[in-house]
LUMKENU-674720 format. One record per residue (C-alpha): x, y, z. Coordinates in steps of 0.5 Angstrom, whole numbers, plus 500, padded with zeros to 3 digits. Layout:
BEGIN
<rec px="X" py="Y" pz="Z"/>
...
# end
This chain:
BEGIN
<rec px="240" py="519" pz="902"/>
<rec px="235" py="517" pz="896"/>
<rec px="235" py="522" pz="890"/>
<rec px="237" py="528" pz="895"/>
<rec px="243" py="531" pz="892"/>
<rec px="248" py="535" pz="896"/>
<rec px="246" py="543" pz="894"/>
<rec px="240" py="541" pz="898"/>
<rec px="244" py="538" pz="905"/>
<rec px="248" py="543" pz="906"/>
<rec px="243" py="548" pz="905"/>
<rec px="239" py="545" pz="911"/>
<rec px="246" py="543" pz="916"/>
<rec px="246" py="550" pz="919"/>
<rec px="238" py="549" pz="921"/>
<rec px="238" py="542" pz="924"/>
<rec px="245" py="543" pz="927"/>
<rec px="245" py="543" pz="935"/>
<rec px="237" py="540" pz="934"/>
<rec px="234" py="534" pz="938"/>
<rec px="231" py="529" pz="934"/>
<rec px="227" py="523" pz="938"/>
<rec px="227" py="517" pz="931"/>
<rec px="221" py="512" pz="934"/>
<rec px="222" py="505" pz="930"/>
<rec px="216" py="500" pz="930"/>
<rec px="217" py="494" pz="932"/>
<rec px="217" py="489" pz="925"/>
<rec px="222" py="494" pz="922"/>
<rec px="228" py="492" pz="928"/>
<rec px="229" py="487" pz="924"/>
<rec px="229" py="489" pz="918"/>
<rec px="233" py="490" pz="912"/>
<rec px="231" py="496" pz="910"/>
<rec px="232" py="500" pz="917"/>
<rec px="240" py="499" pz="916"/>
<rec px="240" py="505" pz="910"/>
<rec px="236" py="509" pz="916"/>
<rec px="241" py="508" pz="921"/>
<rec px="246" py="510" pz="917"/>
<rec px="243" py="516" pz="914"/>
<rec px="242" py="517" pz="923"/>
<rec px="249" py="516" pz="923"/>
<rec px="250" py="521" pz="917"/>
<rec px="246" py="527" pz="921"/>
<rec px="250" py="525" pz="927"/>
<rec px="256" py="527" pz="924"/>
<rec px="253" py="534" pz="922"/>
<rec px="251" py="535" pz="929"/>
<rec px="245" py="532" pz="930"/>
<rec px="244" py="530" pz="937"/>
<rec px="239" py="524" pz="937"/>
<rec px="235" py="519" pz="941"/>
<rec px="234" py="512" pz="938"/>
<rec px="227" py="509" pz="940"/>
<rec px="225" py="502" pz="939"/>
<rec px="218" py="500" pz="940"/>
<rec px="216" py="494" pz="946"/>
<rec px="221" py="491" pz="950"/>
<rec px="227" py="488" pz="946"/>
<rec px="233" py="493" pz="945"/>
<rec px="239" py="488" pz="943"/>
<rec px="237" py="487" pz="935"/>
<rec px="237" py="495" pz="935"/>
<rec px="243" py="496" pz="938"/>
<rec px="247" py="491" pz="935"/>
<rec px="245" py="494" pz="929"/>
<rec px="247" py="501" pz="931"/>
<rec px="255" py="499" pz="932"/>
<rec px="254" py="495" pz="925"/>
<rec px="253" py="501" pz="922"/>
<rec px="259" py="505" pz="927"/>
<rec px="255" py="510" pz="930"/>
<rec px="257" py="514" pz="936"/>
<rec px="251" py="510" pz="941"/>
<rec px="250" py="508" pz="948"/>
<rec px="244" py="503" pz="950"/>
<rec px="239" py="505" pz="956"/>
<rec px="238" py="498" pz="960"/>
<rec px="232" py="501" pz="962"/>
<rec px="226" py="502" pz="958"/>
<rec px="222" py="509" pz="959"/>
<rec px="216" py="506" pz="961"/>
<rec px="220" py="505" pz="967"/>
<rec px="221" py="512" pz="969"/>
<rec px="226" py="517" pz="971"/>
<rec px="232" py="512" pz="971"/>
<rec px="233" py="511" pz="964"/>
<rec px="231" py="518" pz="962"/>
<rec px="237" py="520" pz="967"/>
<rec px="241" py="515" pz="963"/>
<rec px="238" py="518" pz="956"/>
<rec px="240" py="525" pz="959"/>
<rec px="247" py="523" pz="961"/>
<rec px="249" py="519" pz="954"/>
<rec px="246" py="526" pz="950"/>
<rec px="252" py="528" pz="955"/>
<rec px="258" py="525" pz="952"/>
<rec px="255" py="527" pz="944"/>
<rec px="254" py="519" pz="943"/>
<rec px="246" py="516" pz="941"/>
<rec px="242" py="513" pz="947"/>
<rec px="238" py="507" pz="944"/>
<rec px="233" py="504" pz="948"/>
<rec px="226" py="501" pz="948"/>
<rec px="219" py="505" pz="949"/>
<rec px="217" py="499" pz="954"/>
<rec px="210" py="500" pz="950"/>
<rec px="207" py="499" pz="944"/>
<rec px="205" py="504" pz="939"/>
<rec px="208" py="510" pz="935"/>
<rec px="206" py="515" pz="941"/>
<rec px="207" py="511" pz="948"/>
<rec px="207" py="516" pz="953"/>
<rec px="213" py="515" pz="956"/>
<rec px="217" py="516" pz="948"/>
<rec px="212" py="523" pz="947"/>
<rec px="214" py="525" pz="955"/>
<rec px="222" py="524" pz="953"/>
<rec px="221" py="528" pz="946"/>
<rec px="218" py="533" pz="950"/>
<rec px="223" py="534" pz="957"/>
<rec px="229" py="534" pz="952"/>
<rec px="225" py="540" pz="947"/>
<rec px="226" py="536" pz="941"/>
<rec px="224" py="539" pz="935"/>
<rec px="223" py="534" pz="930"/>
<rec px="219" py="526" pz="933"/>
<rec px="220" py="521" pz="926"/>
<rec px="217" py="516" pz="926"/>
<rec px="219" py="509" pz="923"/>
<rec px="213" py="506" pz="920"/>
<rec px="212" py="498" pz="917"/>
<rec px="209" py="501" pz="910"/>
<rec px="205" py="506" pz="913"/>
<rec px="203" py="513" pz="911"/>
<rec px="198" py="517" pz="911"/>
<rec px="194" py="518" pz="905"/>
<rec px="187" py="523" pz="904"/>
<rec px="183" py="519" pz="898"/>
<rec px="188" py="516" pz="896"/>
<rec px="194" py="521" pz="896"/>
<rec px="200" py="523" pz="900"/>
<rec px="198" py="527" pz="905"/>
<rec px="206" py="531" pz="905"/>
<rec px="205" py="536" pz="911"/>
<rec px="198" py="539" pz="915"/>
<rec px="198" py="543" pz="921"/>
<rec px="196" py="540" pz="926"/>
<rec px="189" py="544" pz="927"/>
<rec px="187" py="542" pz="921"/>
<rec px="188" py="533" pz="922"/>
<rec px="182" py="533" pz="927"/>
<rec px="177" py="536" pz="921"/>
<rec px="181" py="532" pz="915"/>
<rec px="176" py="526" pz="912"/>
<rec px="177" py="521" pz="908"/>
<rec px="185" py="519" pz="911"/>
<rec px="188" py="512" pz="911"/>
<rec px="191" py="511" pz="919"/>
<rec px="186" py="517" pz="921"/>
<rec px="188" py="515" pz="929"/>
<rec px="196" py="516" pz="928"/>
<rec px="195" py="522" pz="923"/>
<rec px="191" py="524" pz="931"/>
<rec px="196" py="522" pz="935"/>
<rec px="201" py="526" pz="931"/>
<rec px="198" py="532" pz="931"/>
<rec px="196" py="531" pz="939"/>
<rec px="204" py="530" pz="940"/>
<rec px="205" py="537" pz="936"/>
<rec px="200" py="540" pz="939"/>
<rec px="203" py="537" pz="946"/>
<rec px="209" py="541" pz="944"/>
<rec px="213" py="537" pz="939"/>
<rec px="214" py="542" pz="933"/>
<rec px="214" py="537" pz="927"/>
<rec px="213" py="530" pz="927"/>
<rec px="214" py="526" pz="922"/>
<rec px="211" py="520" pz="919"/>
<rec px="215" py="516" pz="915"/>
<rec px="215" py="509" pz="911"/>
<rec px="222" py="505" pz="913"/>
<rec px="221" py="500" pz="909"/>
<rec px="222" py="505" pz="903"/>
<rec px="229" py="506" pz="903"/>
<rec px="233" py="512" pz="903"/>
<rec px="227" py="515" pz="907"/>
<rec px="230" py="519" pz="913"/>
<rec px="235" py="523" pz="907"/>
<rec px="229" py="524" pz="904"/>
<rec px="224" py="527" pz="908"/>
<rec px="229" py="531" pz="911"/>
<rec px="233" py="534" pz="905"/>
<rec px="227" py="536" pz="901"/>
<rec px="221" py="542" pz="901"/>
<rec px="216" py="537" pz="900"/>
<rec px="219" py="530" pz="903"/>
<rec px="216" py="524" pz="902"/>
<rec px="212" py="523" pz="908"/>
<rec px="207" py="527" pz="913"/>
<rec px="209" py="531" pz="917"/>
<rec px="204" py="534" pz="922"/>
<rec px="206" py="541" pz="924"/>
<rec px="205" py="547" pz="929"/>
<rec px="204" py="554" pz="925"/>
<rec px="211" py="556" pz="925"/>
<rec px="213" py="551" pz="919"/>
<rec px="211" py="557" pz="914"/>
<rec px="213" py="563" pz="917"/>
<rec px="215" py="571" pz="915"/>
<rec px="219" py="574" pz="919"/>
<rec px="223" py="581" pz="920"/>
<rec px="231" py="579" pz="918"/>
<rec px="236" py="579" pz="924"/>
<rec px="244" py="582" pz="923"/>
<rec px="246" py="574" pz="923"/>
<rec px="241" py="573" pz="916"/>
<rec px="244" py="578" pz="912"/>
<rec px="250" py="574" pz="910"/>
<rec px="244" py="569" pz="908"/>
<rec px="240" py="573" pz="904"/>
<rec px="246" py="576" pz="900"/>
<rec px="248" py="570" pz="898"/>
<rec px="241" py="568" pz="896"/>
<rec px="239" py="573" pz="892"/>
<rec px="247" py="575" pz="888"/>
<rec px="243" py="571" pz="882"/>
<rec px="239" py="576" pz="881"/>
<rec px="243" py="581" pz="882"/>
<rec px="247" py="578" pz="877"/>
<rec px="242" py="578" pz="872"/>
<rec px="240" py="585" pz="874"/>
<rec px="233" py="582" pz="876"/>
<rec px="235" py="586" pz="883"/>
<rec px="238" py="591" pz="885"/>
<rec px="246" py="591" pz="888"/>
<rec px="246" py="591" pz="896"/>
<rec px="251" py="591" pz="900"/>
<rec px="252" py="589" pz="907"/>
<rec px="252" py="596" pz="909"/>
<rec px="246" py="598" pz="906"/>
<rec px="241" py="592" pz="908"/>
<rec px="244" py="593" pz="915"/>
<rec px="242" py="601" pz="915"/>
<rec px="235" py="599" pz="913"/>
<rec px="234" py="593" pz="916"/>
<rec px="228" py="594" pz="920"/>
<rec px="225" py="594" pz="912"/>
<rec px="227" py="586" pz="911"/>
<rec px="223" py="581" pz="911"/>
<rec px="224" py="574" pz="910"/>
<rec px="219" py="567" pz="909"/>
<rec px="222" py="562" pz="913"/>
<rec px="220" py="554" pz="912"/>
<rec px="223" py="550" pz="918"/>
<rec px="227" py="555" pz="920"/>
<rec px="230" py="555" pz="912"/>
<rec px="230" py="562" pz="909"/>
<rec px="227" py="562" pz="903"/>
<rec px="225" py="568" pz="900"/>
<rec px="225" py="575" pz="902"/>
<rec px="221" py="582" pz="902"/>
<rec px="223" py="590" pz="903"/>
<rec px="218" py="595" pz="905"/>
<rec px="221" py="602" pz="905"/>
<rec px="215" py="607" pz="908"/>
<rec px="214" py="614" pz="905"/>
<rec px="210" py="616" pz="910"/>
<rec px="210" py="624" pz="907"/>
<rec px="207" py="621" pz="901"/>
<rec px="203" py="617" pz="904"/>
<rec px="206" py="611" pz="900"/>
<rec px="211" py="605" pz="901"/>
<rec px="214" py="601" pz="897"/>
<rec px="216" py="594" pz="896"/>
<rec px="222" py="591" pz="894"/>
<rec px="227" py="586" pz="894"/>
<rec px="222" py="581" pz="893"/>
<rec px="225" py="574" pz="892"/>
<rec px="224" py="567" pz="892"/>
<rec px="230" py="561" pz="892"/>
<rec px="229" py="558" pz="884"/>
<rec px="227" py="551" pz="887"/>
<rec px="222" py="554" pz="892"/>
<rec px="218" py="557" pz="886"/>
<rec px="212" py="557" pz="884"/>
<rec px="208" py="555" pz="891"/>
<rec px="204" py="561" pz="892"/>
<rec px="210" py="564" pz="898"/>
<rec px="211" py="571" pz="893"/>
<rec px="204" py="572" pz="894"/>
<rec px="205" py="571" pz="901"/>
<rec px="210" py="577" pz="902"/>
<rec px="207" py="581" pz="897"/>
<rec px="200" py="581" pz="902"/>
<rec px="204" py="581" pz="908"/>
<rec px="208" py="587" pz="905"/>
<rec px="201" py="591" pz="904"/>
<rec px="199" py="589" pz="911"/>
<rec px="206" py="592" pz="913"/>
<rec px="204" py="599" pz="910"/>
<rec px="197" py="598" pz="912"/>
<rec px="200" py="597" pz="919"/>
<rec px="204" py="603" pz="918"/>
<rec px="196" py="608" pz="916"/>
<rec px="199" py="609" pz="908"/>
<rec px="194" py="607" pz="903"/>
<rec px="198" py="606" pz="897"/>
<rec px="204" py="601" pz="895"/>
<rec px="208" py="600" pz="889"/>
<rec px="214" py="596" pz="887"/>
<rec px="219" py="598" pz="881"/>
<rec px="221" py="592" pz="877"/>
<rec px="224" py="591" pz="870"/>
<rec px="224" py="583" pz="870"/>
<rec px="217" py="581" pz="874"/>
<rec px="212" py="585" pz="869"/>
<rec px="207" py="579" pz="868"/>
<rec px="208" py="578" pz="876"/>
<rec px="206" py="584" pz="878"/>
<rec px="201" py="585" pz="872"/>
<rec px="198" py="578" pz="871"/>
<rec px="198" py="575" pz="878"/>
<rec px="198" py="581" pz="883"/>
<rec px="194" py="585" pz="878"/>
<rec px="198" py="591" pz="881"/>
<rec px="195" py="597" pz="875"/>
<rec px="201" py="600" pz="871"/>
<rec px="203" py="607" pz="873"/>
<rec px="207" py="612" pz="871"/>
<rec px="214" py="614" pz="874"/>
<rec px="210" py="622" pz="875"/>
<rec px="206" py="618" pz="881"/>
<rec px="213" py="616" pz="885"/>
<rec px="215" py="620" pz="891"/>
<rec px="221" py="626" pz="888"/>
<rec px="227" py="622" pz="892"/>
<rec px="225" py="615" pz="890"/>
<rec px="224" py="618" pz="882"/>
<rec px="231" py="621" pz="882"/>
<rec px="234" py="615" pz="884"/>
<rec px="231" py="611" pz="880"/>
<rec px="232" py="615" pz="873"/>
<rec px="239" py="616" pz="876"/>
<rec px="240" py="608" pz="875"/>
<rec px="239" py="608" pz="868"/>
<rec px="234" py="602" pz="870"/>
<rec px="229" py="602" pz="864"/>
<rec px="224" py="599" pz="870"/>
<rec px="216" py="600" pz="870"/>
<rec px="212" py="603" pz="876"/>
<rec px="206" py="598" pz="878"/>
<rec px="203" py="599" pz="884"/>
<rec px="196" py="599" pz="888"/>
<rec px="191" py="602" pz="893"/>
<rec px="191" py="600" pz="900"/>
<rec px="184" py="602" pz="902"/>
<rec px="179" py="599" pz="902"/>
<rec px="181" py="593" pz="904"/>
<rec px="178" py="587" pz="899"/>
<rec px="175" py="581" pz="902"/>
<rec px="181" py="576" pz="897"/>
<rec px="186" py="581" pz="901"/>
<rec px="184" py="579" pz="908"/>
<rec px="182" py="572" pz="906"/>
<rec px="190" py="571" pz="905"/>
<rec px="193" py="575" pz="910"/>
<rec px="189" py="570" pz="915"/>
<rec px="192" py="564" pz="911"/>
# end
């Protein structure tokens, strides 16, 4: 699987286990040479619980199938393509029953025939990949590594401008991700998958980048995800038991269902204030903007709940809070008298940096739209 090392699967295995995955391959690569390290690699997501359903465009399916026992894979062919209706999507159905791989031929041309996308959408996939003849879409000469599909229509200067339209349209059908993949570039399955940034396009619906409130299932999740810093006393030590008290007041941010970072709002409505805290970003996830986004969605939080200030305590994120927040360094006098005395009960030489929520600048809600 390329250059992905294997912190990075076994980070995305929870996330992608149980999921439907519809792998459309064009028609030049069934014969190729490079399409046996992709059906490995499907072989390898099998294996971790992925189910699948693999689609050759046109009409010939014995090469492709072939190829699938070459490489030990748990498949099954379709004899009728999907052109041809409920017959071979009952058999799809029937295969995915016995936790083997339908193969079978689209019985169209093209990345996004009608009866691949209406496939993708009966069985709920999440992820369309589509396997293209050295094709990836490019904006000026760049990669185009993820849009929303909302934004394709209004993109200029794109190369395959009228696939880049039929992904989105499939997303906006309904699939959640699709993904546009050169399959002449080996390793690109493992590659596009296991990584943040991947190496094609992916065309997705809002919910790719999410904040959410933390479930009881995440706590685990995020303890370990933020034990590094507690370690090095970047944050303070929390155990099950207290996130699981305070849960209302967690946030996470999301890629693909993947957490990320993390943020806690703790209200101090008698003061008029919140504070924001446990403010994390996973250290291969740095540097993308995704801690300014939950420290604006953290002052909308307080906003929402009517207080006009907000404040964060911090002993190792001071030029954060400082330089790229532009929070005004405070004195601890101006904190609310129960969290003062914890926090001089801690020994923690923090500082106290915080800002007014009131009113509203236009940089502020320019972000909290984005």
């Amino acid at each position: 699987m390329g250059v992905v090392n294997i912190r990075s699967v076994l980070e995305y295995v929870p996330y992608f286990r149980g999921k439907l995955f519809i792998v459309h391959i064009a028609d030049p690569l069934l014969a190729s040479v490079e399409l046996v390290d992709a059906l490995l690699d499907l072989a390898a997501l099998q294996e971790i619980g992925v189910r699948l359903v693999v689609v050759a465009e046109g009409d010939e399916l014995e090469p492709l199938y072939k190829r699938t026992q070459i490489c030990e894979m748990r498949s099954a062919c379709v004899a009728e393509s999907l052109a041809s209706g409920d017959v071979a999507f009952r058999r799809v159905r029937e295969i995915l029953g016995r936790s083997q791989i339908p193969v079978v031929t689209a019985g169209g041309e093209g990345a996004f025939d009608r009866a691949s996308v209406s496939l993708a959408l009966s069985l709920g996939a999440a992820k369309y990949i589509v396997l293209l003849d050295n094709q990836v879409p490019k904006k000026d000469g760049s990669p185009i590594f993820s849009i929303l599909e909302k934004d394709v229509a209004a993109l200029e200067g794109v190369t395959d401008r009228e696939l880049l339209l039929q992904a989105a349209g499939a997303c906006r059908s309904g699939i959640p991700r699709v993904h546009l993949l050169n399959g002449r570039s080996r390793g690109v399955l493992g590659d596009e998958l296991f990584s943040e940034e991947g190496v094609g396009t992916m065309v997705h619906t809002d919910s790719y980048r999410e904040i959410r409130p933390l479930s009881v299932d995440d706590i685990p999740c995020l303890l370990s995800m933020i034990a590094r810093s507690v370690v090095d006393s970047a944050l303070v030590d929390r155990s099950y038991e207290d996130i699981f008290a305070r849960i209302d007041s967690y946030f996470v941010f999301t890629l693909d269902e993947s957490i990320v970072g993390c943020v806690a709002i703790y209200p101090y409505p008698e003061d008029d204030c919140a504070e924001l805290g446990c403010l994390y970003i996973k250290k291969n996830h740095e540097g993308h903007g995704y801690g300014r986004a939950l420290c604006r969605f953290a002052e909308e939080r307080a906003r929402q709940l009517g207080l006009k200030h907000i404040f964060a305590i911090s002993k190792s994120a001071v030029d954060y809070f400082r330089d790229r927040l532009h929070y005004d360094r405070l004195s601890r006098d101006v904190l609310p008298v129960s969290r003062r005395l914890m926090l001089e009960r801690s020994g923690r030489c923090s500082e106290v940096f915080g800002r007014s929520l009131s009113p509203r600048s236009a940089e502020e809600a320019a972000l909290s739209n984005n």
